[in-house]
C-alpha positions in Angstrom: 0.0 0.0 0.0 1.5 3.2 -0.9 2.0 5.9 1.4 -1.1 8.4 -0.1 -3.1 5.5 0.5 -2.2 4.5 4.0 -3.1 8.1 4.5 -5.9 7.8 3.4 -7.3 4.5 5.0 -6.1 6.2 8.3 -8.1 9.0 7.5 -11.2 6.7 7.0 -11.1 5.1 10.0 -10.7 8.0 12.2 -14.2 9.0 10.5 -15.6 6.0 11.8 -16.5 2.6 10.1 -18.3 2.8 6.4 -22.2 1.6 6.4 -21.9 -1.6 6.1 -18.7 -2.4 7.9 -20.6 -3.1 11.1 -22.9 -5.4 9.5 -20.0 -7.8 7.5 -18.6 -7.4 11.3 -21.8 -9.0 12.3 -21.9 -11.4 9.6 -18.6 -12.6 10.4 -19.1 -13.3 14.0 -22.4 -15.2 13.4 -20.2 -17.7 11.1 -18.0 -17.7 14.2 -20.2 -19.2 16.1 -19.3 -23.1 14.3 -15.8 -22.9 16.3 -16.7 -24.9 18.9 -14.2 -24.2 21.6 -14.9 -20.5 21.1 -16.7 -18.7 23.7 -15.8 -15.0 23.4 -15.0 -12.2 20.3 -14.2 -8.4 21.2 -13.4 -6.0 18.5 -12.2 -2.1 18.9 -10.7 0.3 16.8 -9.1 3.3 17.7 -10.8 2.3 21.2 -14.5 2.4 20.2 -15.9 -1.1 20.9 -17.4 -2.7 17.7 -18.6 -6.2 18.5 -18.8 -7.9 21.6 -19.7 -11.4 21.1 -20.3 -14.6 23.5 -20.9 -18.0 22.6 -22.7 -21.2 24.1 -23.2 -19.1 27.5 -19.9 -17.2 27.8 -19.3 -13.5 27.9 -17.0 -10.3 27.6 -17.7 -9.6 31.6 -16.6 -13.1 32.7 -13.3 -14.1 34.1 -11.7 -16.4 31.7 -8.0 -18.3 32.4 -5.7 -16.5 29.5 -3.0 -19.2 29.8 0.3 -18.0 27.9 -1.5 -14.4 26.7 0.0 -13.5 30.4 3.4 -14.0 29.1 3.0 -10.3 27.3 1.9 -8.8 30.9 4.9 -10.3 32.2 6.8 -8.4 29.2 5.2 -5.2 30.0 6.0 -5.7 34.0 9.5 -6.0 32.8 9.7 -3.0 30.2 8.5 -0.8 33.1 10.7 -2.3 35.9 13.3 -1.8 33.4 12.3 2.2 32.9 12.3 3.2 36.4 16.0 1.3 37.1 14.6 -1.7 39.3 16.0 -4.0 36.3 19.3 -2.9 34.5 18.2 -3.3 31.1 17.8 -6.9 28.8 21.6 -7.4 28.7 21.5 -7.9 32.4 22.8 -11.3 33.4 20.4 -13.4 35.6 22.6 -15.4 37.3 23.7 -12.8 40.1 19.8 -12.2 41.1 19.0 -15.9 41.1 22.6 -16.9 42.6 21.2 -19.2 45.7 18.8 -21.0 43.6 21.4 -21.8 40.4 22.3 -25.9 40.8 25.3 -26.7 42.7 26.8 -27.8 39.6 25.9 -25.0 37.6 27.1 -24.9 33.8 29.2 -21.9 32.9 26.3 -20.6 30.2 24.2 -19.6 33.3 26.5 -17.0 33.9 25.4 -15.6 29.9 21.6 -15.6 30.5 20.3 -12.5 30.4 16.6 -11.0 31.2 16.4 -10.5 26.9 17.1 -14.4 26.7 14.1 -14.9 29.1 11.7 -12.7 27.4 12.7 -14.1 24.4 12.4 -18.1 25.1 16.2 -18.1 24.1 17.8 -18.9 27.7 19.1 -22.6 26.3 17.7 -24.3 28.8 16.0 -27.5 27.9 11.9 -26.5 27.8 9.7 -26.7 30.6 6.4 -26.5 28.4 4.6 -29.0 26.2 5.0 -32.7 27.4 7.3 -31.4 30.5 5.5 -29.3 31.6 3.5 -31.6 34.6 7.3 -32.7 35.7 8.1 -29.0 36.0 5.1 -27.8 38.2 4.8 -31.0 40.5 8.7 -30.0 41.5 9.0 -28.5 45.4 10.6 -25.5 43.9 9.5 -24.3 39.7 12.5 -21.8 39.7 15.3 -23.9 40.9 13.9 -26.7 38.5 13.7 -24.2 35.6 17.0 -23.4 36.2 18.3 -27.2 36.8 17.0 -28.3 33.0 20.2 -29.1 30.8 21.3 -26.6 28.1 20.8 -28.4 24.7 21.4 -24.6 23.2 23.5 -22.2 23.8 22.2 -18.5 25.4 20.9 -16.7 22.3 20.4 -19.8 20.4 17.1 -21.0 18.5 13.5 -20.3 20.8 12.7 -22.9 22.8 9.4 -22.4 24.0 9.2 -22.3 27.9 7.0 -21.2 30.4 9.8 -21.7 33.1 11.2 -18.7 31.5 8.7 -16.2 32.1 8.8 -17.7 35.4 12.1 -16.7 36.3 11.3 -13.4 35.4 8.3 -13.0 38.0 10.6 -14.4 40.6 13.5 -11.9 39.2 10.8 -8.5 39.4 10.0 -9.7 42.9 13.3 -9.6 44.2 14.5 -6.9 42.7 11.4 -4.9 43.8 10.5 -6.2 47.1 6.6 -6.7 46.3 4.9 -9.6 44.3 4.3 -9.9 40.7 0.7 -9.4 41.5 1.2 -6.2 43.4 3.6 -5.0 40.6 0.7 -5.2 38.0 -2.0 -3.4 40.0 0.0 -0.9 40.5 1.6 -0.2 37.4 -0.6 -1.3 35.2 -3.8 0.2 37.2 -3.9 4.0 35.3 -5.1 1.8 32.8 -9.0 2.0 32.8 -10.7 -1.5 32.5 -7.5 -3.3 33.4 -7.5 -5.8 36.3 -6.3 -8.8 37.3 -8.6 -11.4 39.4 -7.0 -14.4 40.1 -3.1 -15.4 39.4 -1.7 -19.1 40.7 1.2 -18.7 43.2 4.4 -21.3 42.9 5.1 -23.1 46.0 7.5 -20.8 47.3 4.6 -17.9 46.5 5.8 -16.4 43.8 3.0 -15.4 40.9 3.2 -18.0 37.8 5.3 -16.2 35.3 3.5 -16.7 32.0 0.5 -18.7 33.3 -2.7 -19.7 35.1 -3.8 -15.6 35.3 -7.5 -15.1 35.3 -9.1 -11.7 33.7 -11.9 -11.0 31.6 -11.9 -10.4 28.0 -12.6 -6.6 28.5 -9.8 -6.5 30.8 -7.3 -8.3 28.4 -9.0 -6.0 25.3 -7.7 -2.7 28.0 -4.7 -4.4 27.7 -4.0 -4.5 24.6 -5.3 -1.0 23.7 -2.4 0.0 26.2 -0.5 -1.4 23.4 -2.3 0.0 20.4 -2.0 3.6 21.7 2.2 3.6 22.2 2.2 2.6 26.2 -0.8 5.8 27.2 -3.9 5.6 28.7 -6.8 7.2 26.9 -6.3 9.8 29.4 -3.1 10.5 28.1 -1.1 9.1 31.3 2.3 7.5 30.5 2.0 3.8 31.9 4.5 1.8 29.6 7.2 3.4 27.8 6.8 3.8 23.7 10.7 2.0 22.7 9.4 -0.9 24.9 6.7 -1.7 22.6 8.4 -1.8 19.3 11.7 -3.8 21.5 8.6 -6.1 22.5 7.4 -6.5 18.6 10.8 -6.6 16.8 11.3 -9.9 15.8 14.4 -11.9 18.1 13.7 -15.5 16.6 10.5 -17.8 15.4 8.5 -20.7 16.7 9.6 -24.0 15.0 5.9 -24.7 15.7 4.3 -22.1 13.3 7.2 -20.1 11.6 5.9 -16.9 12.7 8.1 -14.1 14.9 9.2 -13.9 18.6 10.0 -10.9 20.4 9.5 -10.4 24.2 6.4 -12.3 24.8 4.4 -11.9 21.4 4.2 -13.2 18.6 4.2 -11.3 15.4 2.8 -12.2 11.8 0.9 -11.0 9.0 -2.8 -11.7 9.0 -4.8 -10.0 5.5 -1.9 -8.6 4.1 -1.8 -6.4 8.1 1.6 -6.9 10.2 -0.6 -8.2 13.6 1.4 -8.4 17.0 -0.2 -11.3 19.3 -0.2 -13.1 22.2 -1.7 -16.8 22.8 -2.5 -18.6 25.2 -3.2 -22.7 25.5 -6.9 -23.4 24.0 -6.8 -20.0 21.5 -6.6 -17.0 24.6 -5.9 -14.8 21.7 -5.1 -11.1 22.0 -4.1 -9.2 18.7 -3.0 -5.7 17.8 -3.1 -4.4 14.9 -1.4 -0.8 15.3 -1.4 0.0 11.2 -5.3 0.3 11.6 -6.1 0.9 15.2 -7.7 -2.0 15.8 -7.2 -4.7 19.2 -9.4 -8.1 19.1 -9.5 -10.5 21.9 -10.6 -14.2 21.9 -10.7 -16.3 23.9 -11.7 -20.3 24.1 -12.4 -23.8 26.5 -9.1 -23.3 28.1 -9.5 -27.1 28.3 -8.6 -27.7 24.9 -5.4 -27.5 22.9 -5.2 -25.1 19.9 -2.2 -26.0 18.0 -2.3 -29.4 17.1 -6.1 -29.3 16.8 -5.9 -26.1 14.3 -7.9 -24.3 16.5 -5.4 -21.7 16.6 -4.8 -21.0 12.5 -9.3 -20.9 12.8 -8.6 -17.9 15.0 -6.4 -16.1 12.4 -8.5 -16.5 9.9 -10.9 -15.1 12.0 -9.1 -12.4 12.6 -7.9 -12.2 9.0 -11.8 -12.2 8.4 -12.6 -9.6 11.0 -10.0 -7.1 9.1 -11.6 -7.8 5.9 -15.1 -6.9 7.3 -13.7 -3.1 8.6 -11.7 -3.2 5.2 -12.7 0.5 4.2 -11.3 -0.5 0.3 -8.0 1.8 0.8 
């Protein structure tokens, strides 16, 4: 698209949708309704709510388990801790803040983990997600087992999706702030209106599940993700996250062998209807997606009970969403 007509497309969705842009909204979310596991649909551009849909009983005001989707909050927690100088910055080294819980043994490539490494599933470590992930979380202590898997890549090597990364990052913002994970995001995160957290699994040691088991409801993820969409402000114009965070968050560090598509710190990125779309996902299709270029943030989520990937219930989703931007396509 050339530059005159970006323009112009911006300029037609500031105006507000076209006629009968609501209606192939409408359209498309009735169709939606065949996918099976999904219970919920929101759709907003530049912050107006367009469609709020719930399926076989579910709604928008409901608390709903988001799964892996809490990996970005955990990305954001870190982007701010790192503005206001409780973290160094993504090239510090994790090892001295996690010294007493490093095995006694501890390979020399601990000492070349940094916080980037964590947010971007490149730590090395052999994977705590997937089929090890019911090992990991029976363990007496998920930190000092994260920490304890064998390296089968070096620091900065290929993704290797694992939740016991994002883990170490809760436990790392709680010691280097003195207050919980939990206490971190109501209070940093609360300017933002609609935003709220209502239920978040604690480890055995009572530290908040980095990248996991967080409970919120669709509205509240959606006021999330418009955090996003507007460049880290509230819609009163407060400064909650900063701007460079968010592009460090989207630019791509590595892919998923699983799908192909682009890592950065905590979200995924890919193009969806010819759109560059930044997303996070979460086990069963917890979907959150932003798609800056046209101002619009869609949440979806689904039976937390089910997988996505393997069943395709996740690729259904994008081409809902890829549906979704077609239906608010305003022919730019």
């Amino acid at each position: 698209m050339s530059a005159a007509a970006r323009l112009l497309a911006l300029a037609l969705l500031c105006a507000g949708p076209r006629p009968d842009a609501l209606a192939d909204l409408a359209a498309v979310l009735d169709g939606a309704g065949a996918l099976q596991p999904l219970e919920t649909v929101l759709v907003a551009r530049h912050g107006e709510t367009l469609a709020a849909r719930g399926y076989r009983g579910h709604g928008v005001d409901d608390p709903t388990n988001i799964k892996s989707a809490s990996k970005a909050i955990v990305s954001a927690l870190t982007g701010i801790a790192i503005d206001r100088g409780v973290i160094a910055d993504v090239g510090q080294p994790i090892a001295p803040l996690l010294d007493d819980l490093l095995p006694a043994d501890a390979d020399p490539q601990h000492r070349q983990i940094t916080i980037g490494h964590l947010l971007s599933m490149q730590a090395g470590l052999a994977r705590t997600s997937g089929r090890y992930y019911g090992r990991w979380i029976i363990s007496d202590h998920w930190a000092r087992a994260a920490l304890a898997r064998p390296f089968v890549e070096a620091p900065g090597g290929r993704m290797l999706y694992s939740t016991g990364s994002t883990h170490l990052l809760s436990v790392i913002l709680t010691r280097t702030s003195g207050r919980s994970t939990l206490d971190l995001a109501r209070d940093w995160l609360g300017p933002v209106d609609g935003f709220r957290i209502d239920h978040w699994q604690q480890d055995p040691q009572g530290y908040y599940f980095g990248g996991n088991q967080m409970t919120m409801t669709p509205r509240s993820l959606l006021a999330f993700g418009e955090l996003y969409r507007r460049g880290g402000v509230t819609a009163g114009g407060e400064r909650v996250l900063p701007a460079d965070w968010i592009e460090r968050s989207w630019t791509p560090r590595t892919e998923s062998r699983f799908t192909g598509d682009d890592y950065g710190y905590g979200w995924f990125v890919r193009d969806i209807a010819g759109e560059r779309v930044a997303y996070a996902w979460g086990l069963g299709g917890q979907m959150l997606y932003v798609v800056p270029a046209l101002g619009i943030t869609a949440v979806m989520t689904s039976d937390d009970a089910r997988p996505s990937g393997r069943t395709g219930h996740r690729d259904e989703l994008h081409r809902l969403m890829g549906d979704i931007l077609q239906a608010l396509d305003d022919g730019a």
